[in-house]
N, C-alpha and C positions, 0 to 999 in steps of 0.2 A: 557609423555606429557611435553610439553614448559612452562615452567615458561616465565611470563612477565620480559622483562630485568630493570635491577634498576640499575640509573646512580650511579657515586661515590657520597660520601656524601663530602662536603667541609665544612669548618665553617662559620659559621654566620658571616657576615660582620661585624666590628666591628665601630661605631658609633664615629661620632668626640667628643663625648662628653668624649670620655675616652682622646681623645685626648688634648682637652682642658683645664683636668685636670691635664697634664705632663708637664715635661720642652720636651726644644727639642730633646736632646738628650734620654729621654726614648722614647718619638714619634721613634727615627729613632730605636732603638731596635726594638720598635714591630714593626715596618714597616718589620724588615731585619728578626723576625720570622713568620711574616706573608706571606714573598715573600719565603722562604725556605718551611712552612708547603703547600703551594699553590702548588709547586715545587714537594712535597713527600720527600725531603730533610730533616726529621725528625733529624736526629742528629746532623746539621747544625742549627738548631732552638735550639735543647738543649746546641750546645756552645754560642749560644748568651745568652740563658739565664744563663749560668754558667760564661759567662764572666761580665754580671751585676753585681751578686751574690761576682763577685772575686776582683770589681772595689770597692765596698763597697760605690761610690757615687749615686748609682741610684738601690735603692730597687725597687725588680721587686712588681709587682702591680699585681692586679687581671688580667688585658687584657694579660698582660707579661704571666701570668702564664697559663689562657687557651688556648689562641693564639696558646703555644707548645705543650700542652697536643692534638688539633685539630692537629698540625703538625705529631705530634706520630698517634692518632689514621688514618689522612689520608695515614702513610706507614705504617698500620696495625700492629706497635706495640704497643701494648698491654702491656704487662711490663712496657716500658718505661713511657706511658701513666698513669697508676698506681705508679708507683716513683716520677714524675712532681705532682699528686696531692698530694701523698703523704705531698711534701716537699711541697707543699698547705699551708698543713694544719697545719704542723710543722709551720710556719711562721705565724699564725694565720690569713691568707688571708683568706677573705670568698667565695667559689666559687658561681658563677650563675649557672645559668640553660643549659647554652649554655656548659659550663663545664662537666655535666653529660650529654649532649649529644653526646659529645666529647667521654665521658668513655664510654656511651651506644652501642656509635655505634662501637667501636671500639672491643668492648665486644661482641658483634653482631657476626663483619663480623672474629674473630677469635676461633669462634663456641663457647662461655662459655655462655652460657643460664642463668646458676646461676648465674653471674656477675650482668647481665643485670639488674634484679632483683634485686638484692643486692644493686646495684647503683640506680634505681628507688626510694626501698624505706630512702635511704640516701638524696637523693634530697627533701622526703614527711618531712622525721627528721627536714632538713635544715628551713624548712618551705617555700621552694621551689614549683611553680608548673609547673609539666609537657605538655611539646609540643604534637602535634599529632606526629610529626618526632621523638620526643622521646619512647614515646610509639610504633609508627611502627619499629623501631630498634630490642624492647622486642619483638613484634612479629616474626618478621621474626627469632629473636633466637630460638622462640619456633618450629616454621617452621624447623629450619636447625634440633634442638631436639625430632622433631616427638611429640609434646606435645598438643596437641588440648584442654586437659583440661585446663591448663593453660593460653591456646590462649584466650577461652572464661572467663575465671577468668579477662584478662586484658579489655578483650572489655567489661564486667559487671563494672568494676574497674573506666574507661572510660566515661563509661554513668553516674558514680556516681560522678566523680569531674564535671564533664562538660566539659570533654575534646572528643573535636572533631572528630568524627571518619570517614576516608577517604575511597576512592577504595581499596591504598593499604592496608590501615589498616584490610579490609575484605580478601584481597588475600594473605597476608603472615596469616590473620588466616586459610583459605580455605584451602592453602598448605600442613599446619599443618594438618590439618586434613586427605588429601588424601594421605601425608605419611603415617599417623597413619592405614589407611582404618578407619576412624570413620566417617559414612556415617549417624548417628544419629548428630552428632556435623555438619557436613557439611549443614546439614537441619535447624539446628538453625542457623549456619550463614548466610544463604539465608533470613530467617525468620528476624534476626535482620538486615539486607541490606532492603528489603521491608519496617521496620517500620522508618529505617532513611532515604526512601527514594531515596537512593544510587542504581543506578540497576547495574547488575553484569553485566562484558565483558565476550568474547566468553571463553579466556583462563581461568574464572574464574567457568566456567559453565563446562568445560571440567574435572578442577578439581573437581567438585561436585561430577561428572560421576564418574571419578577415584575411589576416596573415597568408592561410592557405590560399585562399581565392586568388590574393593580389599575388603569389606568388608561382600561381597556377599550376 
């Protein structure tokens, strides 16, 4: 059966306020790693920020440093994405949120489910709190990982901070499920869509079917 299609993920726009805090010249940095990461030009984003880092007059700042880490995760690397936070945190920059969305999703669409997670709970450490777009990231990891329990561990997770749960949030868990054939989990996720209210599309009910079949 057809999974629902899911656009790229791009980064979160980034607000003039960061701007307002810069000279001009770091504005045009992040401008020229934002028109690169938009681009998919991720290693183009990584010499501007290595060329700030080498100019030694314009310390790159927090927007500098997720801005490329967004540029990495939008050309799917993963690594790189993890060395830019890395050198984060080395610099004792404090990431936002928008940062481990960046790692999430990027952690996501390069199949490592454990990341995901791993980045999750570094954001909870940070005293960070998580998006619904972040949390559907972990999901759909658990999706690509055949993981239904853990699907349901995150939408329990979910319900406990007060963080929002969407369509897709129920179909990358569903997914999860009709991989796994867990046609028991596929019932609870119907069950918790009815109490938030959320009613399921055709392709989501498809997979329900699925789930049951394979699990006969």
């Amino acid at each position: 059966p057809m999974r629902s299609l899911r656009s790229s993920r791009f980064p979160t726009a980034l607000t003039d306020t960061h701007h307002l805090s810069m000279s001009a010249k770091s504005v045009q940095y992040l401008r020229k790693i934002e028109d690169y990461g938009s681009n998919r030009m991720a290693r183009r984003a990584v010499q501007v920020l290595d060329d700030m880092v080498s100019r030694q007059q314009f310390q790159p700042q927090e927007a500098h440093y997720t801005a490329t880490v967004w540029a990495c995760a939008n050309s799917d690397m993963f690594d790189s994405a993890v060395e830019i936070f890395s050198r984060m945190r080395e610099q004792g920059v404090a990431p936002t949120t928008s940062t481990y969305e960046a790692l999430v999703s990027v952690a996501e669409r390069s199949a490592k489910y454990e990341e995901t997670i791993r980045f999750l709970e570094a954001l909870s450490g940070d005293g960070l709190t998580a998006t619904t777009e972040l949390y559907n990231s972990c999901m759909w990891a658990c999706d690509n990982a055949a993981h239904p329990e853990l699907a349901l561990q995150l939408l329990d997770r979910m319900e406990t901070e007060g963080v929002a749960r969407d369509i897709t949030t129920f179909e990358a868990a569903m997914w999860a499920c009709e991989k796994k054939g867990d046609s028991e989990s596929a019932s609870h996720v119907l069950g918790l869509m009815a109490a938030d209210g959320c009613a399921p599309n055709t392709i989501m009910l498809r997979a329900a079917m699925w789930a049951h079949v394979k699990g006969g």
